[in-house]
C-alpha positions as CSV (number, residue, x, y, z in Angstrom):
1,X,8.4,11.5,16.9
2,X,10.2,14.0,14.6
3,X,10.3,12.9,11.0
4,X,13.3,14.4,9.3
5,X,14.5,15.6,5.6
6,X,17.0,12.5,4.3
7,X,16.7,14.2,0.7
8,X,14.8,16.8,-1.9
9,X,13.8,15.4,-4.7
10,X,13.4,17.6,-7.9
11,X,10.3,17.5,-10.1
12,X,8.8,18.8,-13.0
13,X,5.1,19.1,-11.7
14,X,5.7,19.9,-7.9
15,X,9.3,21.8,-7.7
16,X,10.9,20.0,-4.4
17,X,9.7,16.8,-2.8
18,X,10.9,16.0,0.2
19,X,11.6,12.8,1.4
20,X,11.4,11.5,5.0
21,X,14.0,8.8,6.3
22,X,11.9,6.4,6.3
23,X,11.4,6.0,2.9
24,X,14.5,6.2,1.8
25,X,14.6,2.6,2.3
26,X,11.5,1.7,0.9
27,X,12.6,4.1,-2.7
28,X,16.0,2.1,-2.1
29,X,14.3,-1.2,-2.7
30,X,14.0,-3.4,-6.0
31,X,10.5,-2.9,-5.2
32,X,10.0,0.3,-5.7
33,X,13.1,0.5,-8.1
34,X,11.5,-1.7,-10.4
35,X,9.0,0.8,-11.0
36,X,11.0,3.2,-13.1
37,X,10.6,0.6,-16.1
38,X,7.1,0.7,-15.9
39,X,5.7,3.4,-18.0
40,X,2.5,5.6,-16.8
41,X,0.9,5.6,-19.9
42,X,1.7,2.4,-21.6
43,X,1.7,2.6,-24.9
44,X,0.9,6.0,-24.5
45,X,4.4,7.8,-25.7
46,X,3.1,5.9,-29.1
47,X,0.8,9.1,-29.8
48,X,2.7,11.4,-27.4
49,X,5.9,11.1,-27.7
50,X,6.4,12.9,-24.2
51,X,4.7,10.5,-22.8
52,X,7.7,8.3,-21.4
53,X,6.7,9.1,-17.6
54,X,7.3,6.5,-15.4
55,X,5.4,5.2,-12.3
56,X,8.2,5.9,-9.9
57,X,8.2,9.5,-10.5
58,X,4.4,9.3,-10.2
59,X,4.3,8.1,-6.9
60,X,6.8,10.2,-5.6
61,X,4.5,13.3,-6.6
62,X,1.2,11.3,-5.6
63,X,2.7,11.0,-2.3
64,X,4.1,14.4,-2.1
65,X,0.1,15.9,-2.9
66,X,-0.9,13.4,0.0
67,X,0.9,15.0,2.0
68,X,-0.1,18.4,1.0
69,X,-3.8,16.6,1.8
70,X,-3.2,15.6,4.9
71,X,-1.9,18.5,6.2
72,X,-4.8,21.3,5.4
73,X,-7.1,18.7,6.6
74,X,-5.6,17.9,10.1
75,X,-4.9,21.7,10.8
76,X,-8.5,21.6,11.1
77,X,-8.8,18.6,12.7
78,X,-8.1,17.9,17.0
79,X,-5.6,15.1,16.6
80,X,-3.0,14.7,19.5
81,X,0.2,15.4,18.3
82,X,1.5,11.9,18.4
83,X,-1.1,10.4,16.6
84,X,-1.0,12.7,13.7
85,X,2.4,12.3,13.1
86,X,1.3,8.1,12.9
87,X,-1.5,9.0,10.7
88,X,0.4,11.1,8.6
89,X,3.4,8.4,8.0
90,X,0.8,5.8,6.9
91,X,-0.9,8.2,4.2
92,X,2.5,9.3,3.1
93,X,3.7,5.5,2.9
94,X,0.5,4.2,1.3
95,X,0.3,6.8,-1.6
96,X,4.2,6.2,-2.4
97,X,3.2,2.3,-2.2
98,X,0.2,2.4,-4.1
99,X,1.5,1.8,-7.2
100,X,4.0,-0.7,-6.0
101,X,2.0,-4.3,-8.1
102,X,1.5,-2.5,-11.5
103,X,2.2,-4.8,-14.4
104,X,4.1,-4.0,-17.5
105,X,2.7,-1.1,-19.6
106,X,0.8,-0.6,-16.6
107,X,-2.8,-1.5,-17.1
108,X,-1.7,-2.8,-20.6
109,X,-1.1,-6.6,-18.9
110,X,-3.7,-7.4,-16.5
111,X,-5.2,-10.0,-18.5
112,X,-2.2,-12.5,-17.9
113,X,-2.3,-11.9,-14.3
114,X,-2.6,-15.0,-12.7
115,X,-5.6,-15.6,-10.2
116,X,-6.2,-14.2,-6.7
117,X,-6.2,-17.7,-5.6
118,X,-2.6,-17.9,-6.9
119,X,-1.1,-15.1,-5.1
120,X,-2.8,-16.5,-1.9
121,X,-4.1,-12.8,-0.5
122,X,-5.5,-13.4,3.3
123,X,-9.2,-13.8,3.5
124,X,-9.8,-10.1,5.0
125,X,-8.8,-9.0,1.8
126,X,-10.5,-10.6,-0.6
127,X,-11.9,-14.3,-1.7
128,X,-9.1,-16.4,-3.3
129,X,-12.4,-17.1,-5.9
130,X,-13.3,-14.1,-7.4
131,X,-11.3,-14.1,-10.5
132,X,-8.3,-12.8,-12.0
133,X,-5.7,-10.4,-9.8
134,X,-5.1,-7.0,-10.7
135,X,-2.5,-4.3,-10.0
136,X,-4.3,-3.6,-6.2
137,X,-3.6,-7.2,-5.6
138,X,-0.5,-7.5,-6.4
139,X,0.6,-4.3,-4.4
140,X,-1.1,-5.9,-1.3
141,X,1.0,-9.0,-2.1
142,X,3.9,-7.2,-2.0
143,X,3.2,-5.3,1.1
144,X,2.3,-8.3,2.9
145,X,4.4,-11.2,2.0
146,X,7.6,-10.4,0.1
147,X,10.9,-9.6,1.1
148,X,10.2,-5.9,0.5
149,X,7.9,-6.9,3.9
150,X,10.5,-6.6,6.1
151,X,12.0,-3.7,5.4
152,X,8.0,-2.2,5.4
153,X,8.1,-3.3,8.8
154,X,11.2,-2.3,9.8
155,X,10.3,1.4,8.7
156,X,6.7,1.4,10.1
157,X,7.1,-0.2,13.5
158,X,9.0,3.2,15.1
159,X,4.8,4.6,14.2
160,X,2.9,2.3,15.7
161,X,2.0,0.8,12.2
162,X,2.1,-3.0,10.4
163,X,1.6,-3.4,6.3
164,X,-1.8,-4.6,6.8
165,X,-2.8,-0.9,8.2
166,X,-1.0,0.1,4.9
167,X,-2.8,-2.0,2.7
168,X,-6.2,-1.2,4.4
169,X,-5.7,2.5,3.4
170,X,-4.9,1.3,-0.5
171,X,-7.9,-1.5,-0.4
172,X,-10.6,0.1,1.7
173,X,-10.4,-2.9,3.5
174,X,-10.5,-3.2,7.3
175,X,-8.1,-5.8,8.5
176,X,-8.6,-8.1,11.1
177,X,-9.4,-6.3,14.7
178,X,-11.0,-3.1,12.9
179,X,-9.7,0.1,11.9
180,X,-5.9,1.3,12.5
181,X,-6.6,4.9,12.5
182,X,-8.9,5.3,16.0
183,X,-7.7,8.3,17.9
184,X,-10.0,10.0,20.8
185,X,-13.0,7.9,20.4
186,X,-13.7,9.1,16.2
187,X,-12.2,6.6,13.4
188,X,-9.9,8.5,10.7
189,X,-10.1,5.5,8.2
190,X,-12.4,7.1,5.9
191,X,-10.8,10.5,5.8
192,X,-7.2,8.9,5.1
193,X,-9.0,6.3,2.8
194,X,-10.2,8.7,0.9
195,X,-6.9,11.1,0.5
196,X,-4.9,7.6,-1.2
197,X,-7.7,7.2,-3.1
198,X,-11.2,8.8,-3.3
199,X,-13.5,11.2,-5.0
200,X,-10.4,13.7,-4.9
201,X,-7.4,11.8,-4.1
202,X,-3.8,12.2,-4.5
203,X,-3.4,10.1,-6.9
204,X,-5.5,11.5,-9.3
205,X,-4.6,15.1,-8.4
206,X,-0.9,14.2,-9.2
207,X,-1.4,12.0,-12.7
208,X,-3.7,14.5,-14.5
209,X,-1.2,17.4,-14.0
210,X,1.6,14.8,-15.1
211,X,0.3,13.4,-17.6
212,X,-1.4,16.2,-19.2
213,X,2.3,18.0,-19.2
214,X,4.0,15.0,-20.6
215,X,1.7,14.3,-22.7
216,X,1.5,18.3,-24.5
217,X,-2.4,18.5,-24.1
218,X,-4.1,20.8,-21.8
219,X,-7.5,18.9,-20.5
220,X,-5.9,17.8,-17.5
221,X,-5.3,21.0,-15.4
222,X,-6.9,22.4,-12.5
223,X,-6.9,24.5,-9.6
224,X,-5.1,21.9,-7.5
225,X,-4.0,25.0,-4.5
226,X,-7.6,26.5,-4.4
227,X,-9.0,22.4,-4.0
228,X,-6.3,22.2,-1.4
229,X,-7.0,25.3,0.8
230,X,-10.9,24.3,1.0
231,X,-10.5,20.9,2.5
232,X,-11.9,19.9,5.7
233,X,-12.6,16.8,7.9
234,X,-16.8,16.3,9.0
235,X,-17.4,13.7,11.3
236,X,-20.3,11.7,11.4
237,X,-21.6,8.9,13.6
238,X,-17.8,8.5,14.9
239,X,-16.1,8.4,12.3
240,X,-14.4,11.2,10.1
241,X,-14.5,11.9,6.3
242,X,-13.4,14.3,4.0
243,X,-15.8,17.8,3.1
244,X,-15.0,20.9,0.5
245,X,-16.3,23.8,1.1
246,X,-18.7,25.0,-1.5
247,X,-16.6,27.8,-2.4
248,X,-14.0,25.0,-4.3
249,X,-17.3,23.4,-6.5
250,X,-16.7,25.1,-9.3
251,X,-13.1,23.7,-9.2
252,X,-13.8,20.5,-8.1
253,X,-16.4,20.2,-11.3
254,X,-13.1,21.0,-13.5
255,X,-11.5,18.8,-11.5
256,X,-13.8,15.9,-12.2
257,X,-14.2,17.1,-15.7
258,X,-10.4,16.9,-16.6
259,X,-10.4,13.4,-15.5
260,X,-13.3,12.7,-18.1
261,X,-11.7,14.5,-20.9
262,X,-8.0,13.0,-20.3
263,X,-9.3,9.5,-20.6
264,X,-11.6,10.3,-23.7
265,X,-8.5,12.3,-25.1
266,X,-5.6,10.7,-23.8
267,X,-6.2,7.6,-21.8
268,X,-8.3,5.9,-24.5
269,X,-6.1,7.8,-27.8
270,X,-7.3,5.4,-30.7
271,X,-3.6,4.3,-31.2
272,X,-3.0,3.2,-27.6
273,X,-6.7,1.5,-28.0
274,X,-4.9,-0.1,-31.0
275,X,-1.4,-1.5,-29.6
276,X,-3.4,-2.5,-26.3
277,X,-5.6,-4.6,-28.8
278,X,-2.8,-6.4,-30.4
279,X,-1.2,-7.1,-27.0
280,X,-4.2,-9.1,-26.0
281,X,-4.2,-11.2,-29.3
282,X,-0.4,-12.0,-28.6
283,X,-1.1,-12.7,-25.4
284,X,-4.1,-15.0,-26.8
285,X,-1.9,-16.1,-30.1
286,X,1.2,-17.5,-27.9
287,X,-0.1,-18.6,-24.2
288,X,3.3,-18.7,-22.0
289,X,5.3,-16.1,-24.6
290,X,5.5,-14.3,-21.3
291,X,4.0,-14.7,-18.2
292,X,3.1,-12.8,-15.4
293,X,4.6,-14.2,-12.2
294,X,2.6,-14.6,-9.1
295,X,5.7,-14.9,-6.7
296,X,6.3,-11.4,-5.7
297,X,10.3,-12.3,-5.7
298,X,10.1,-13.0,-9.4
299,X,7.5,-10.6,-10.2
300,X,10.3,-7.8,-9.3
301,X,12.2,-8.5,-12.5
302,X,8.9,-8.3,-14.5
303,X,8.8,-4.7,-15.9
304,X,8.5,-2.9,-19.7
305,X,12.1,-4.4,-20.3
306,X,11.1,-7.8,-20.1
307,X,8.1,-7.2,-22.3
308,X,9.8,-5.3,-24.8
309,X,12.4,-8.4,-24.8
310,X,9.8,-11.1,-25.0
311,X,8.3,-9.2,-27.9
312,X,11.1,-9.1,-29.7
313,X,11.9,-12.5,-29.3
314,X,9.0,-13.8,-30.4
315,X,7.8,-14.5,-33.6
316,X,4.0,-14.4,-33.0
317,X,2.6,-11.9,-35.9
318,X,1.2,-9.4,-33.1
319,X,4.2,-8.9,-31.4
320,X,6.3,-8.2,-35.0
321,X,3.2,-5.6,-35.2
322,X,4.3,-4.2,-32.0
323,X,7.7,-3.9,-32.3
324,X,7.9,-2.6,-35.7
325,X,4.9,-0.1,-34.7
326,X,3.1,-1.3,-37.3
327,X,-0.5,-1.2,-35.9
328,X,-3.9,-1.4,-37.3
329,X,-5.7,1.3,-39.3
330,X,-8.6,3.7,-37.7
331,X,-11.5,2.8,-40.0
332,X,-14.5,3.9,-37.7
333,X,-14.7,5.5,-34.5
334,X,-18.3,6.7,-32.5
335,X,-19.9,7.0,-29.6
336,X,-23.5,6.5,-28.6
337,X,-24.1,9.8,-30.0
338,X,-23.2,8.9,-33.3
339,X,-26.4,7.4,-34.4
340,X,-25.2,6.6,-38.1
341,X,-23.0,3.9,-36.9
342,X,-24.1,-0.2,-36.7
343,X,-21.1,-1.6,-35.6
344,X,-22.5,-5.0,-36.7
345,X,-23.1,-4.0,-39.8
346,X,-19.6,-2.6,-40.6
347,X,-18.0,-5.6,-38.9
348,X,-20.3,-7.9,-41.3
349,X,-19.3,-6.0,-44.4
350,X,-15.8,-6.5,-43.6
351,X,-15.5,-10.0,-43.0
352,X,-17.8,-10.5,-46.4
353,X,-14.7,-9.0,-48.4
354,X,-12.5,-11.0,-46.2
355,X,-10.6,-8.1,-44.5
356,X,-9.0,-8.9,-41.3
357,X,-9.9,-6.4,-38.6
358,X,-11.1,-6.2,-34.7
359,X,-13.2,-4.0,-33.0
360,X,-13.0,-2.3,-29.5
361,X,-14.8,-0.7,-27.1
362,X,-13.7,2.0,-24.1
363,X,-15.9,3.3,-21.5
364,X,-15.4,6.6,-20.1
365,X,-17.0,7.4,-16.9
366,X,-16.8,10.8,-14.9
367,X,-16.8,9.0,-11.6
368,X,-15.3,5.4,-10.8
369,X,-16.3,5.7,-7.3
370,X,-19.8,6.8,-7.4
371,X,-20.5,4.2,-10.2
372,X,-19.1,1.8,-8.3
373,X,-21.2,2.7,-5.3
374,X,-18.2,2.4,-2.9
375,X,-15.9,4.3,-0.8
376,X,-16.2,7.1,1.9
377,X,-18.8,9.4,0.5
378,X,-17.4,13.1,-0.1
379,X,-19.4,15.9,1.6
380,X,-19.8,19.5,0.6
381,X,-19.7,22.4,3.3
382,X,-21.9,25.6,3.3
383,X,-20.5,27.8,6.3
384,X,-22.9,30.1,6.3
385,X,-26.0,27.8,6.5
386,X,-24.6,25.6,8.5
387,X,-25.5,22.4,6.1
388,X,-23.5,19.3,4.9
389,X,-24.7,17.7,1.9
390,X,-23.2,14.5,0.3
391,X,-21.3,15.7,-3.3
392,X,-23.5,13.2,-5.8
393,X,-26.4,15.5,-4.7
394,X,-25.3,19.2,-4.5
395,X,-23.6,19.2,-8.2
396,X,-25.7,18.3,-11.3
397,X,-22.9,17.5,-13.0
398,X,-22.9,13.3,-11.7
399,X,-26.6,13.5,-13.5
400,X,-25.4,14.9,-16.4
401,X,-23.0,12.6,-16.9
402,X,-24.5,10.1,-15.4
403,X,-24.0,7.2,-18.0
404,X,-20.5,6.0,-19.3
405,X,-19.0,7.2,-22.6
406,X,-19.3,3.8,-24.9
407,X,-16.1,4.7,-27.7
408,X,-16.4,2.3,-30.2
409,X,-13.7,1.6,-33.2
410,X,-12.7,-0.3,-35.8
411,X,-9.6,-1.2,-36.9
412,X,-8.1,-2.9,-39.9
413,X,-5.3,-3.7,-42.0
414,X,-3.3,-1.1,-43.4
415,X,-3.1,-2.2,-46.9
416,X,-7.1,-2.9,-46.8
417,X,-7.6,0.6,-45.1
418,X,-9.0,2.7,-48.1
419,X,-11.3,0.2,-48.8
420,X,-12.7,-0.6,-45.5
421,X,-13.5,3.1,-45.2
422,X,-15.4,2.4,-48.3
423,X,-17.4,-0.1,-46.8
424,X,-17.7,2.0,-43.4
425,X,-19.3,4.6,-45.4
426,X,-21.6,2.4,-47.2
427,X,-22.7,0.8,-43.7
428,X,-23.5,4.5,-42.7
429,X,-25.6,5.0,-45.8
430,X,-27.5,2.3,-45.2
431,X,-28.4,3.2,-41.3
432,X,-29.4,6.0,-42.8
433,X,-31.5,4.6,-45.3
434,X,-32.6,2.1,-42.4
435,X,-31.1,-1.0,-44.1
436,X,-30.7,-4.1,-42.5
437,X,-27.1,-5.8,-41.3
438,X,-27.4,-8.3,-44.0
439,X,-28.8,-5.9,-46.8
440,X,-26.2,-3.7,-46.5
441,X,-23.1,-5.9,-46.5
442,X,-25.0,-7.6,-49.8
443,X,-25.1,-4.3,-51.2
444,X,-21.7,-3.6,-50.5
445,X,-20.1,-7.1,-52.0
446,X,-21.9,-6.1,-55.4
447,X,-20.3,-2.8,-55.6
């Protein structure tokens, strides 16, 4: 099957993106339409105002990098002509998908979600007990049972393909009767698995360049064409997986690196930190103010608009905070580097003089997937010596960073700022002086 143009879309980060006929339908859909009201950064644009990105335009370039992906790595890979064209449909189609279940402000409103239970995921994918749904969970909602279903299906069947191979390659999860992606006796699961969303994945390789550019900072750019060209497909045991040649480690050490320094920078910016914060205490203040639906049909009209309305509707003191961007002050900010800093002691001689404030706490890790222990594993390739070694254990960097970035703050009033940094300072002194919790909010009452 040949897959034609229907359009060229023009971007910022990637030039011209085409886009296949069958997704024209699936960009055409309230689905995927609703996803230009949902911002990639949240309350990002708050400290960059560039940041108004959306996550429509991110996964049209997630999917376009996929694509790039896919087809370096199955050049070098004996796939039957047929059955590449399949593969490549379902990595193009899961990438522009992936995104598909994000709540308003993106991550910003996963507390409210309602329960896996509620959305009633098959059991393949997950155990309706275990907890509260996120974005990945709603997207597999979607895919499955919704009326955007239909029109997945409609698109999909001319490949060979059903939404449940889709959602396997966003999940990670096989569905029922095994891998989709079997071709000449060697499974392609964990090679496509891991170009939607691995070690070095689309997705990642299309919001750091995005981001960093709408956001005016430069931590997250890389050599995203010399990553590209030294990609390669290993197979072991059956089944393929995705390799680098050791000639791209030193880029894909960058790589991982401007990941970790656009969440410490950008991702976790104090003043998102803050408005995130004061979300969750309107969310906790007014139970119901608004609600995230688990009915996919009704979760469509749930975007930033809605919020944005809710919050303006509302009288809750939080959401006046939000609307009127009046947020909390920056009165202490560390890491675990910053020995000077007892947290319970600043809190402790806070609260003695009665000034309202909350604390919060990010963690910034170098690799999700290797802290979480899951996913295909990512192999490096020396040509010369003829040796394939898993990623974890050729680079030092994983040991280097091995532990998460703990970025603690404070945050107060505005009109009990100045003194609150007065009492941050005297906590300080007294970690210093090795005082005690107690002794050094006493000390600070009498001053």
């Amino acid at each position: 099957m040949v897959v034609s143009v229907a359009m060229r879309i023009r971007d910022p980060i990637h030039g011209t993106i085409p886009v296949g006929d069958p997704e024209v339908p699936l960009l055409d859909s309230r689905f995927f339409q609703r996803l230009r009201n949902v911002r990639q950064l949240g309350f990002g644009e708050l400290a960059f105002p560039g940041a108004t990105h959306t996550r429509f335009a991110h996964s049209l370039g997630a999917m376009h990098v996929a694509t790039r992906l896919f087809d370096t790595v199955f050049a070098r890979a004996s796939v039957p002509g047929p059955e590449r064209v399949r593969m490549r449909q379902a990595v193009r189609v899961a990438v522009l998908c992936h995104d598909i279940g994000h709540m308003p402000l993106s991550h910003a409103s996963e507390r409210i979600a309602p329960t896996r239970a509620a959305l009633g995921l098959p059991g393949w994918l997950c155990e309706p007990s275990e907890g509260q749904a996120d974005h990945e969970d709603f997207t597999a909602r979607i895919l499955l049972d919704s009326s955007f279903t239909p029109v997945l299906e409609g698109q999909l069947g001319p490949f060979g393909l059903s939404p449940a191979a889709i959602v396997s390659l966003v999940s990670g999860v096989e569905p029922p009767g095994g891998s989709a992606f079997v071709a000449g006796g060697r499974d392609f699961m964990p090679v496509l698995r891991q170009l939607v969303s691995g070690e070095l994945d689309s997705d990642r390789m299309d919001y750091l360049q995005r981001d960093s550019a709408f956001t005016g900072v430069n931590y997250g750019r890389f050599d995203l064409d010399w990553l590209v060209q030294n990609l390669m497909p290993i197979e072991s045991e059956g089944r393929v997986y995705l390799a680098l040649a050791k000639a791209a480690i030193f880029a894909f050490e960058d790589f991982l690196l401007s990941r970790f320094h656009m969440f410490v920078s950008v991702y976790f910016h104090h003043t998102s930190v803050n408005f995130d914060e004061m979300l969750r205490r309107y969310y906790l203040e007014e139970p119901g103010g608004f609600e995230i639906p688990a009915d996919p049909e009704r979760f469509v009209d749930c975007d930033d608009v809605t919020l944005a309305t809710a919050l303006r509707r509302s009288s809750n003191r939080w959401a006046r905070r939000i609307v009127g961007r009046h947020g909390y002050k920056l009165v202490a900010q560390a890491t675990e580097l910053d020995r000077d800093y007892d947290f319970d002691a600043i809190s402790q001689a806070l609260g003695a003089e009665g000034i309202e404030h909350f604390r919060s706490e990010s963690l910034g890790v170098l690799s999700k997937y290797l802290a979480d222990g899951g996913g295909p594993p990512l192999y490096v390739v020396d040509p010369h010596a003829g040796t394939t070694t898993p990623i974890a254990d050729y680079t030092p960097l994983y040991q280097r960073y091995a532990g998460a970035l703990h970025l603690k703050r404070v945050y107060c009033a505005p009109e009990k700022a100045e003194r609150a940094r007065q009492l941050v300072l005297g906590a300080v002194r007294g970690v210093r002086q090795g005082r005690s919790a107690e002794q050094t909010a006493s000390d600070e009452r009498r001053r």
